[in-house]
ROVEX-658984 format. One record per residue (C-alpha): residue number from 1; residue in one letter; z, x, y. Coordinates in Angstrom, 3 decimals. Each point is the difference from the previous one (the first is absolute). Layout:
% residues N
REC   pos   code          w          u          v
REC   NUM      A          Z          X          Y
...
% end
This chain:
% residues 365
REC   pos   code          w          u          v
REC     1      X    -36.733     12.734     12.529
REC     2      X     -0.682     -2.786     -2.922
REC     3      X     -1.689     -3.513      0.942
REC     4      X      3.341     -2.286     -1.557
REC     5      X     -2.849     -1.719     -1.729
REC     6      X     -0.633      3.075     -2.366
REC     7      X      3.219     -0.573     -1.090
REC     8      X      1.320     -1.206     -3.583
REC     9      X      3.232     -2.237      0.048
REC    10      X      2.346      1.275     -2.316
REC    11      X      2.903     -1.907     -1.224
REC    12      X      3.588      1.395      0.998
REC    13      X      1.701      0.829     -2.784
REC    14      X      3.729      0.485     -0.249
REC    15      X      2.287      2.125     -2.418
REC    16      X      2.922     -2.530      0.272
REC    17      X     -0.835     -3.682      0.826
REC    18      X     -0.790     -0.611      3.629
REC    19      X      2.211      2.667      1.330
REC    20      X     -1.177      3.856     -0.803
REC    21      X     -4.116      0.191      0.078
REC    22      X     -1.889      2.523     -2.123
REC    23      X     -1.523      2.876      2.498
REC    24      X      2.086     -0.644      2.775
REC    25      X      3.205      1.446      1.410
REC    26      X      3.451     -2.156      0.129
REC    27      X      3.436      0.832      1.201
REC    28      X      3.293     -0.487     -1.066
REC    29      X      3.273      0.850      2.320
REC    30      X      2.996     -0.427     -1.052
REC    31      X      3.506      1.253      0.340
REC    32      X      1.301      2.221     -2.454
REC    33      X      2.042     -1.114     -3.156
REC    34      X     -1.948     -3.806      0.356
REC    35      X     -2.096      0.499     -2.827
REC    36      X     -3.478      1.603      1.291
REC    37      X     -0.527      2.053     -3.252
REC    38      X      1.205     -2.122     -2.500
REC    39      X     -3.100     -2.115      1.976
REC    40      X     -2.085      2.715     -0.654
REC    41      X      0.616      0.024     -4.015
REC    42      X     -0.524     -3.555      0.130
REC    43      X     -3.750      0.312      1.653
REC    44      X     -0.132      2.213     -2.532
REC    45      X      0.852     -1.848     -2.507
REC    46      X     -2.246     -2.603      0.938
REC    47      X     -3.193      1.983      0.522
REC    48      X      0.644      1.980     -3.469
REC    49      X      0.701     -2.726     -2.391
REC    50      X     -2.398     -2.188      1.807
REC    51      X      2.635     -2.548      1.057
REC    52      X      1.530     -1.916      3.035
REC    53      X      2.832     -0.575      1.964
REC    54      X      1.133     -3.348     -1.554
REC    55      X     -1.636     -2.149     -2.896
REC    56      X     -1.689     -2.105      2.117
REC    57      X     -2.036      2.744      2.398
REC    58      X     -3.472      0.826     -1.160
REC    59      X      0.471      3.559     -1.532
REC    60      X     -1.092      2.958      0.687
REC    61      X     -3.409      1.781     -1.140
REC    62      X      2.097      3.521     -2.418
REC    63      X     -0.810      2.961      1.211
REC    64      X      1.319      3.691      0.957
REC    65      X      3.271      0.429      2.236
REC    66      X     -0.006      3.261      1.707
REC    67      X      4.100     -0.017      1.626
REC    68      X      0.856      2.925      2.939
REC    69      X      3.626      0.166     -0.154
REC    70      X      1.537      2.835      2.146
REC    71      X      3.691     -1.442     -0.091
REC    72      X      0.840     -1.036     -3.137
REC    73      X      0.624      2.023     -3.294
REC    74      X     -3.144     -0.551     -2.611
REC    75      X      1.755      0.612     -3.239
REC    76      X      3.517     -2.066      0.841
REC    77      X     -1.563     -2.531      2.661
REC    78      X     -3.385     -0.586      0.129
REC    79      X     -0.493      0.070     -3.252
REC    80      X      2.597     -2.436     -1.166
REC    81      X     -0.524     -2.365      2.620
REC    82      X     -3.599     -0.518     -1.053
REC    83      X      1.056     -0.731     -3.410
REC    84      X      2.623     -2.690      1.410
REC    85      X     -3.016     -1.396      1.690
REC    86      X     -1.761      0.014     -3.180
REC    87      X     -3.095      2.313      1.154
REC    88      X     -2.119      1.577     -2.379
REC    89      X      0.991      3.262      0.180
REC    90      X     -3.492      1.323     -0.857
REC    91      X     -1.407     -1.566      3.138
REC    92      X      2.078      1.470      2.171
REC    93      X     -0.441      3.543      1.364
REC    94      X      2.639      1.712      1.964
REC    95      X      0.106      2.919      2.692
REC    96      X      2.352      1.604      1.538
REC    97      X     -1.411      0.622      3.340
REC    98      X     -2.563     -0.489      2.163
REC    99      X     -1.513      1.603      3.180
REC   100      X     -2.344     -2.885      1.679
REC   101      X     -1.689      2.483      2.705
REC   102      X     -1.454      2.403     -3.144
REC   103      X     -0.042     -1.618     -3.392
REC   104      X     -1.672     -2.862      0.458
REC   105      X     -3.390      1.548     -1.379
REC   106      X      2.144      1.525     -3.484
REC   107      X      1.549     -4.152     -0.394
REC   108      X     -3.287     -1.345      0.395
REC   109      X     -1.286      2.169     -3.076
REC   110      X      2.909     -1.289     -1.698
REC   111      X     -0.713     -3.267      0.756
REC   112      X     -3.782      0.077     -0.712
REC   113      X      1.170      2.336     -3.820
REC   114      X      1.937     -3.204     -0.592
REC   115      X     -2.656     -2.565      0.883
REC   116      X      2.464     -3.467      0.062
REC   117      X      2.413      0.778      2.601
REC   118      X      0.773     -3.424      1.654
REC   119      X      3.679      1.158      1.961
REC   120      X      1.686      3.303      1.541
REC   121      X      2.823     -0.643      1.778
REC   122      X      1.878      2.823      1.931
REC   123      X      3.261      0.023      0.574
REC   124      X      1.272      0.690      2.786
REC   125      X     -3.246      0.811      1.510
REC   126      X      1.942      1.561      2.895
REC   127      X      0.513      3.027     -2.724
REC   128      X     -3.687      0.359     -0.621
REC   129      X     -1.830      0.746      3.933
REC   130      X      0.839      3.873     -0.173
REC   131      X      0.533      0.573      3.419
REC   132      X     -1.008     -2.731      1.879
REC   133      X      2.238     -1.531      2.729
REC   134      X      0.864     -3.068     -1.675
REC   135      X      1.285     -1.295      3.612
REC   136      X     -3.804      1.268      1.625
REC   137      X     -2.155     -3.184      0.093
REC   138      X     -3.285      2.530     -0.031
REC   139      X      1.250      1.986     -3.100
REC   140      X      1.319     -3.029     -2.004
REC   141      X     -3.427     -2.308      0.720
REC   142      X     -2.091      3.201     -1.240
REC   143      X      1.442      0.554     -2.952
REC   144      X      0.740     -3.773     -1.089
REC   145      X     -3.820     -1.052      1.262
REC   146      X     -0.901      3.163     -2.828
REC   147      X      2.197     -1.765     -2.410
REC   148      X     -1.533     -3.428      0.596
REC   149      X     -2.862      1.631     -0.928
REC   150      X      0.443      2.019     -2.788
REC   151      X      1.220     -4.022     -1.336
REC   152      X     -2.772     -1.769      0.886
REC   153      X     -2.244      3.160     -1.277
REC   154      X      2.101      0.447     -3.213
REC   155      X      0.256     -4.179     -0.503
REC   156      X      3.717      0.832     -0.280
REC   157      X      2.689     -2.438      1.439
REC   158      X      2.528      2.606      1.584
REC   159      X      3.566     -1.406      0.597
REC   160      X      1.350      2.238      2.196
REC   161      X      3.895      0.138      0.360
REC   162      X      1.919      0.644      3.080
REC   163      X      3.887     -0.381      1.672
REC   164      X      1.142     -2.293      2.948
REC   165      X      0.971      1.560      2.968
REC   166      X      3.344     -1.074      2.178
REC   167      X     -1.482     -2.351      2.498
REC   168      X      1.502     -2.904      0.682
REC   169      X     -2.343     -2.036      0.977
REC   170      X     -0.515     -2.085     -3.079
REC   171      X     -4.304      0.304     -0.068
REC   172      X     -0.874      1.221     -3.027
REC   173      X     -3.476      1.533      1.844
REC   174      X      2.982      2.304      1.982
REC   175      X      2.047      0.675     -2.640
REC   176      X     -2.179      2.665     -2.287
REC   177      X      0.969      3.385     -0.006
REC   178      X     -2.128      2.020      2.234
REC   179      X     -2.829     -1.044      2.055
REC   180      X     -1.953     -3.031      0.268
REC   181      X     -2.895      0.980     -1.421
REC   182      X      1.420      0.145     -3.395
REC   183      X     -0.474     -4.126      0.466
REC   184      X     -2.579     -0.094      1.685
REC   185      X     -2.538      1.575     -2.177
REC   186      X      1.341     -1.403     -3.019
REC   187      X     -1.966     -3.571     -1.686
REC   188      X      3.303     -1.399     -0.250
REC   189      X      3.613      0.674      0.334
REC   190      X      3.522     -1.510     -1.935
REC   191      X      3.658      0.661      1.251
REC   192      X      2.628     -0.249     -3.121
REC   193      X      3.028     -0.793      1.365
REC   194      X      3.403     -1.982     -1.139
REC   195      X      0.131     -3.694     -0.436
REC   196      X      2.063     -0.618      3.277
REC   197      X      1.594     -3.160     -1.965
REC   198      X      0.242      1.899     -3.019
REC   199      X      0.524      3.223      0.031
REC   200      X     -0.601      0.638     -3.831
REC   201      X     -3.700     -1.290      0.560
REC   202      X     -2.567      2.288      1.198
REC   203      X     -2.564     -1.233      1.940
REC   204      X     -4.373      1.445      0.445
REC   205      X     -1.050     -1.708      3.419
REC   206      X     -3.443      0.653      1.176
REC   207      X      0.136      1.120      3.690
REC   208      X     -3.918      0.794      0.755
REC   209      X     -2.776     -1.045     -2.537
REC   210      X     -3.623      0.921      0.705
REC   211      X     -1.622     -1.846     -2.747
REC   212      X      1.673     -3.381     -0.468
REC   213      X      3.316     -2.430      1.483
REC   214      X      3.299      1.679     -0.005
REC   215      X      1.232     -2.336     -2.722
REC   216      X      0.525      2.239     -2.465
REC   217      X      3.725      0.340      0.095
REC   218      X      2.006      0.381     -3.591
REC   219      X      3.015      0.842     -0.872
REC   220      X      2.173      1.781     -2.613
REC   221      X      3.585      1.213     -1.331
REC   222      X      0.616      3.272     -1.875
REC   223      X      1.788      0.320     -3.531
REC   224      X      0.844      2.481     -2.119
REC   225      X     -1.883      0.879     -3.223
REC   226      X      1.441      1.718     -3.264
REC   227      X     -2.578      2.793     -1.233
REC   228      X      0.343      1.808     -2.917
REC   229      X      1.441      3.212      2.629
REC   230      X      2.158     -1.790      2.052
REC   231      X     -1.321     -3.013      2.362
REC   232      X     -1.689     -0.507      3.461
REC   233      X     -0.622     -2.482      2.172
REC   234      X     -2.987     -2.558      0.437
REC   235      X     -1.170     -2.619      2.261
REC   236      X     -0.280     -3.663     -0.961
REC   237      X     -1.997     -2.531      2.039
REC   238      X      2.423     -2.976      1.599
REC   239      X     -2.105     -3.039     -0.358
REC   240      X      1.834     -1.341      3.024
REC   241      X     -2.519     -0.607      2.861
REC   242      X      0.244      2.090      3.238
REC   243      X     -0.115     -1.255      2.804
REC   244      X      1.185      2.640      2.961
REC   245      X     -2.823      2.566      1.492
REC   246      X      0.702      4.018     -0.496
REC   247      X      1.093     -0.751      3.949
REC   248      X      2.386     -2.524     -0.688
REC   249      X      1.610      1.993     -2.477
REC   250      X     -0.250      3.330      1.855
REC   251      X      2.183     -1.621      2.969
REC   252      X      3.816      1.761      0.553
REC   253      X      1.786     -1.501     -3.487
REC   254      X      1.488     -3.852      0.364
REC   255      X      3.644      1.215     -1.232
REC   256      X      3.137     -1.052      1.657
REC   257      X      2.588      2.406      0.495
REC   258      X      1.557     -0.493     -3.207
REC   259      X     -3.096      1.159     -1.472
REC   260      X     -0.876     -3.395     -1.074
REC   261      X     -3.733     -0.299     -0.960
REC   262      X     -2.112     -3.167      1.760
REC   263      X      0.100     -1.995     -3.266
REC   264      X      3.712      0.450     -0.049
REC   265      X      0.618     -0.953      3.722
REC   266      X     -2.074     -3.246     -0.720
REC   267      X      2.100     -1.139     -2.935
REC   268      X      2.919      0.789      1.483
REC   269      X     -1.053     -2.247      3.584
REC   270      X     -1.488     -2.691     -2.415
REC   271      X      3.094     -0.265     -1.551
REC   272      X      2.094     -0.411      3.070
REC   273      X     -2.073     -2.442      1.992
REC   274      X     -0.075     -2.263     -3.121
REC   275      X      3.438      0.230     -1.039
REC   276      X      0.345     -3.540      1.683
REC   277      X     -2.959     -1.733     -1.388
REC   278      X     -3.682     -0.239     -0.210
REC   279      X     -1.101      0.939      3.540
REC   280      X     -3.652     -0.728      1.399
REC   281      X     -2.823      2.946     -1.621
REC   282      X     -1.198      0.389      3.781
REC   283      X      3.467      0.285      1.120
REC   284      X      0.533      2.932     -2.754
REC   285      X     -2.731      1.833      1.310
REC   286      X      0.592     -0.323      3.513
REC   287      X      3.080      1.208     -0.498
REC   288      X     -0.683      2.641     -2.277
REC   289      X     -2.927      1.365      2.302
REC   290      X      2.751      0.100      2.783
REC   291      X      2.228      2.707     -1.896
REC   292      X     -3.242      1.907     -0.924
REC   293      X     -0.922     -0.967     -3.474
REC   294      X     -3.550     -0.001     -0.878
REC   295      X     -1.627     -3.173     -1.617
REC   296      X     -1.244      1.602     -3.172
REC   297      X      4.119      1.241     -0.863
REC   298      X      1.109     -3.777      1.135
REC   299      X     -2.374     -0.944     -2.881
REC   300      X      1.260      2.636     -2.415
REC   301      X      3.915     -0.629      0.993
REC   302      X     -0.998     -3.964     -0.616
REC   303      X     -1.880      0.869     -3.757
REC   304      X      2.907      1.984     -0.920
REC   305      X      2.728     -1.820      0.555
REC   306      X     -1.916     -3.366     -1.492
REC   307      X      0.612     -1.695      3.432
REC   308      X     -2.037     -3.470     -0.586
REC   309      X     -2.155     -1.793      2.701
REC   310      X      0.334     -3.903      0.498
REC   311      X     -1.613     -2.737      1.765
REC   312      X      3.102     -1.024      2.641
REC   313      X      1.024     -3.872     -0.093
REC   314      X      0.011      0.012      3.918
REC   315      X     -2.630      1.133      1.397
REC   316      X     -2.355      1.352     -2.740
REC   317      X     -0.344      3.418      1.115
REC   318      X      0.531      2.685     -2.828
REC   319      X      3.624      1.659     -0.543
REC   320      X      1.849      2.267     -1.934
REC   321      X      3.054      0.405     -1.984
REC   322      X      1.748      1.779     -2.495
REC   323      X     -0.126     -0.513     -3.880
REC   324      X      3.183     -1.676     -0.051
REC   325      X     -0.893     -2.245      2.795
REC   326      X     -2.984     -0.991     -2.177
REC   327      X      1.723     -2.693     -1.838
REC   328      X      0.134     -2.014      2.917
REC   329      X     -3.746     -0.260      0.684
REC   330      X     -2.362     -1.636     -2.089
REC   331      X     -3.270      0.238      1.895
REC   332      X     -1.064      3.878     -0.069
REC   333      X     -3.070      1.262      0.529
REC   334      X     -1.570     -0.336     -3.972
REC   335      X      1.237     -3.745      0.010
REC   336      X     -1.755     -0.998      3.280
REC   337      X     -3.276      1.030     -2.152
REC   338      X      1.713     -1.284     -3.497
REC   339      X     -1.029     -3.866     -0.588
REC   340      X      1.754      0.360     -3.378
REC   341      X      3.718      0.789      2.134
REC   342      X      2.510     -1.743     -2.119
REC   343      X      2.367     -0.307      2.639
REC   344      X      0.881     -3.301      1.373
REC   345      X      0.039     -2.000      3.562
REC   346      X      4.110     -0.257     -0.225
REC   347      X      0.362      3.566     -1.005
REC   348      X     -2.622      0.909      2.692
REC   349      X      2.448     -2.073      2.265
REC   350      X      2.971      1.714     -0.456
REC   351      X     -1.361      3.224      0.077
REC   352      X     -1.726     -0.917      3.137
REC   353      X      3.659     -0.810      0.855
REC   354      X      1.077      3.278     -0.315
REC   355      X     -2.083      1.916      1.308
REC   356      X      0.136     -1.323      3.171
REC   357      X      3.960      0.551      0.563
REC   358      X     -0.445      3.730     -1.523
REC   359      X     -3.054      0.039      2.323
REC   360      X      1.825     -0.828      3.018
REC   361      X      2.977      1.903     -0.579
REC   362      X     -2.613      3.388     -0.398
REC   363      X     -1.320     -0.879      3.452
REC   364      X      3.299      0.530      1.862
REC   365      X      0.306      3.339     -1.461
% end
């Protein structure tokens, strides 16, 4: 027992800005195919060159990389990849294997030999427990408590990897392969997971954090990189804000039966209801809500098809329309805040005009 007082604060320190802290252990779950190691050579990446994610994060302090890959190819896969990422190779040291229940003492050596390892991250860390139960809450909280450890011991950040299970119940705490405690004794814990409005964007959504808000979603898409044998594939950052939680996005997939995605659906209903005419924004959205689209695609559906707000002549209340109903109004959103609006009282009149026959035609629909 230690009197708190006898304590020295120390400063939490994290390997990648706000999201993956130095001596601690974080997990990642993830479906297969979604982009979980190409993830991994982009920590990687980051902690070897002394980088970050995007221009504007604070980077990273360079260090050592030590990657457990049990699933993937070194010489055709990992390797590659990590040069797509733009990792310095030298940094980066690879095995094969791992046994978590007997060679922990051998990797801290290792670690300790190399003296600035800042990241391992195993993957899948299912492949390294030996023979643990992975489905035994007793078995899995021994082993990962040792692990959280050997991190905190070590001052390593470990990322460990790990595969969704089948549930269906759309929390992301439920959804990690094997037992509970696999969460639970982890600092903090990300789902990556498809963009449910766009499937070609991959999405990192904290779903349990320890040491700070869950706010520290991001997201990316993958391309393809010509190397000098061939190319691979890399992830790069979608400056796009997210705004859906790993439980949101874990929920049974918003497709129609034609396999439509939910950004699709909402273009296509946006288009329909205002075939006629600008219609009332709350009257979209009530609508929209009613068929089971989600706010945040209603937004997207609205962005991408350039459908413009206005300021209705009747009533004042916001509503929406088409581009090429846009030529009839002449008070939209900007000019409203716009003294410098060149647009005139009889213009503003006629469009005024207009609107209100298209509008009342649109609410007999």
């Amino acid at each position: 027992m230690i009197r708190a007082s006898e304590l020295v604060p120390e400063r939490l320190e994290y390997v990648w800005n706000g999201r993956i802290a130095r001596g601690k252990l974080t997990i990642v779950a993830g479906d297969p195919g979604l982009g979980k190691s190409l993830l991994a050579a982009r920590l990687a990446a980051i902690v070897s060159r002394g980088s970050a994610w995007t221009p504007d994060e604070e980077q990273a302090v360079k260090g050592s990389v030590i990657m457990v890959t049990t699933e993937d190819d070194l010489q055709d896969t990992v390797r590659p990849r990590l040069e797509a990422a733009g990792a310095d190779l030298d940094a980066v040291h690879l095995l094969a294997g791992l046994d978590l229940t007997q060679d922990q003492d051998a990797l801290e050596q290792e670690i300790r030999r190399l003296a600035d390892v800042r990241l391992m991250i195993i993957d899948p860390i299912t492949s390294c427990l030996g023979r643990t139960n992975i489905n035994g809450a007793a078995d899995v909280r021994a082993i990962m408590t040792s692990l959280s450890r050997f991190a905190a011991r070590t001052g390593t950040a470990i990322v460990a990897i790990t595969h969704l299970n089948k549930n269906g119940s759309g929390r992301a705490m439920a959804r990690t392969v094997g037992s509970h405690a696999f969460v639970a004794v982890a600092r903090a814990a990300y789902v990556l997971t498809k963009d449910p409005d766009d499937p070609g964007r991959r999405l990192l959504l904290p779903f349990k954090n320890n040491l700070g808000a869950d706010n520290q979603s991001c997201a990316f898409r993958i391309e393809e990189v010509a190397l000098g044998v061939g190319t691979a594939p890399r992830l790069v950052p979608d400056p796009e804000p997210v705004i859906i939680t790993a439980d949101e996005a874990l929920t049974n997939p918003r497709t129609n039966p034609s396999g439509q995605s939910a950004l699709e659906q909402a273009k296509e209903f946006l288009r329909e209801f205002l075939s006629a005419g600008p219609r009332a924004a709350l009257a979209v959205q009530a609508a929209a809500a009613t068929v089971g689209i989600r706010g945040i695609s209603l937004q997207r559906a609205k962005k991408a098809l350039g459908i413009q707000s206005s300021k209705s002549a009747m009533d004042g209340g916001w509503q929406w329309m088409l581009p090429a109903d846009t030529k009839m109004i002449n008070c939209s959103e900007d000019d409203q805040h716009n003294p410098m609006s060149t647009f005139d009282a009889d213009d503003h009149l006629r469009s005024a005009a207009l609107v209100e026959t298209t509008s009342s035609r649109g609410d007999h629909q």
